[in-house]
Structure formats: C-alpha cells, structure tokens
Kinemage of the C-alpha trace (Angstrom):
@kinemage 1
@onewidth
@group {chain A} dominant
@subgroup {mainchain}
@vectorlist {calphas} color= white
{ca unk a 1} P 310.155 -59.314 -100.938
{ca unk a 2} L 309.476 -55.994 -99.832
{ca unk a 3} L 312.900 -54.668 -97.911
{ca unk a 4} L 315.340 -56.710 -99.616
{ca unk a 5} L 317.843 -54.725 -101.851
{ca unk a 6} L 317.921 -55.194 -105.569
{ca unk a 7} L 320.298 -57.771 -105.817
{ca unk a 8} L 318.135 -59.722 -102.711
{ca unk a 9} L 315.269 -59.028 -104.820
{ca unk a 10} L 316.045 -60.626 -107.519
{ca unk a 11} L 317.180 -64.009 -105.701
{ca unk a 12} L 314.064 -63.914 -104.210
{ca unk a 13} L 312.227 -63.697 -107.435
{ca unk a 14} L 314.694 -66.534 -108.917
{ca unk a 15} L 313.519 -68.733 -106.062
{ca unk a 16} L 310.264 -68.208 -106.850
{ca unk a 17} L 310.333 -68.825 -110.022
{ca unk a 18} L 312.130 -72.130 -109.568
{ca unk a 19} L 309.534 -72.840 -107.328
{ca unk a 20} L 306.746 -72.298 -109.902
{ca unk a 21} L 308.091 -74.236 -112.375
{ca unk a 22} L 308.049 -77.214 -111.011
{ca unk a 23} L 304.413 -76.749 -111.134
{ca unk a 24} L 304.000 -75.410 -107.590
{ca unk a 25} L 300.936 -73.326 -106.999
{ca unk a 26} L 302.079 -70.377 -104.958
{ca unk a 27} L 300.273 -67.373 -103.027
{ca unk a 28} L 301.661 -64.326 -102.593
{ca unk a 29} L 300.985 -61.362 -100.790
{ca unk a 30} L 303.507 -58.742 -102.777
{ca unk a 31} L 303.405 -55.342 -102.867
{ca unk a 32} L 306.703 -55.051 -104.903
{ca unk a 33} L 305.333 -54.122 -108.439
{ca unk a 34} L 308.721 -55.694 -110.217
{ca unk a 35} L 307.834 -58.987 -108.302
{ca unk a 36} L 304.058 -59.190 -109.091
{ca unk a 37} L 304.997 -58.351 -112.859
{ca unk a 38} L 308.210 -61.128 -113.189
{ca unk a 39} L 305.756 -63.436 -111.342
{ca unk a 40} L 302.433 -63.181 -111.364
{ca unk a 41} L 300.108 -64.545 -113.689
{ca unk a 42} L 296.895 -64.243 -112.111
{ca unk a 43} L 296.319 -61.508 -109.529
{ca unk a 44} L 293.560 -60.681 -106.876
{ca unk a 45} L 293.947 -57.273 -105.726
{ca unk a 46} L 292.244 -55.597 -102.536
{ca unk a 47} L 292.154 -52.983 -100.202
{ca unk a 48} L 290.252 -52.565 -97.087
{ca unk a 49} L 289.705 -56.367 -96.959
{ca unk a 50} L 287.338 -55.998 -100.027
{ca unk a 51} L 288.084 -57.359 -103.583
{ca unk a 52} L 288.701 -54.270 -106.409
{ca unk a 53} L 290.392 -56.044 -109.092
{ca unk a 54} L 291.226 -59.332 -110.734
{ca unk a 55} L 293.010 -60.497 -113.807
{ca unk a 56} L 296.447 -60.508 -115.162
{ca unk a 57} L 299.037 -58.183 -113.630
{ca unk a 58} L 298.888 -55.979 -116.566
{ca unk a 59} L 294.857 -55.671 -116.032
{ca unk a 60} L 295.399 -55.177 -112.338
{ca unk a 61} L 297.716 -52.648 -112.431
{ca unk a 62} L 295.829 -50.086 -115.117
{ca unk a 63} L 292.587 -50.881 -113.236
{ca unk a 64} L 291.657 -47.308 -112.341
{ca unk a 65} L 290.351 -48.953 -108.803
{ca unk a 66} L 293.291 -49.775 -108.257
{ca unk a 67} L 295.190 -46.904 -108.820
{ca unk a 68} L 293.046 -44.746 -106.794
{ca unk a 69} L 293.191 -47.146 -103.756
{ca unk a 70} L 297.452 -47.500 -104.149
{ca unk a 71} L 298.358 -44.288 -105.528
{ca unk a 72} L 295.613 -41.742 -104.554
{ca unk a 73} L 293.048 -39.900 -107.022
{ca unk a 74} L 295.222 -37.926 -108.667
{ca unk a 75} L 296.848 -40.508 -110.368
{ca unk a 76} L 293.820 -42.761 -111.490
C-alpha cells in the first residue's frame, strides 16, 4: 500500500478488509502504519531478517525494539 495516495489507500484497505471478512487469512508485508493499525490483528515484526516483536499492532508498535530498529534510538 505503500505509494498509493490517501484516497488509493484507503480502497486498498477497503479491499482488504472485504477480503478478511469473508474469513480469508491474509499476509501482509506493510510498512504503512494506518494500514497495519485498520488491519492487522496479529503482527510479526522484524528487521535484519530476525524476529523483534510479536503481538497485536498496538504491542508491536510501543515495543521499544521496535522503535529503535524503525525510528532510530532517539525515539525508543
């Protein structure tokens, strides 16, 4: 979803969500934070091809591992 505009964005995200609730399991690779929050429910986050964090998107995205790896130390 990364690269669409906001208006493309949130088709994308509709689709999605369509898809999902018709019970389809889906993997995504996102890095768009509104995306992983409207759609996510479980998350696996990693960097450097290792695993640093797992749980809901809320979890995931406090995780000060994760915030260091994404946003640099001096926002963890």
């Amino acid at each position: 979803l990364a690269g669409l505009n906001p208006t493309e964005l949130q088709v994308g995200i509709a689709l999605i969500q369509s898809l999902r609730d018709e019970g389809r399991t889906i993997i995504l690779v996102e890095h768009v934070m509104d995306a992983i929050r409207s759609l996510c429910d479980y998350c696996v986050v990693m960097s450097s091809g290792a695993k640093i964090a797992q749980g809901t998107p809320d979890e995931v995205l406090s995780d000060p591992e994760v915030i260091r790896a994404y946003l640099g130390d001096d926002d963890a």
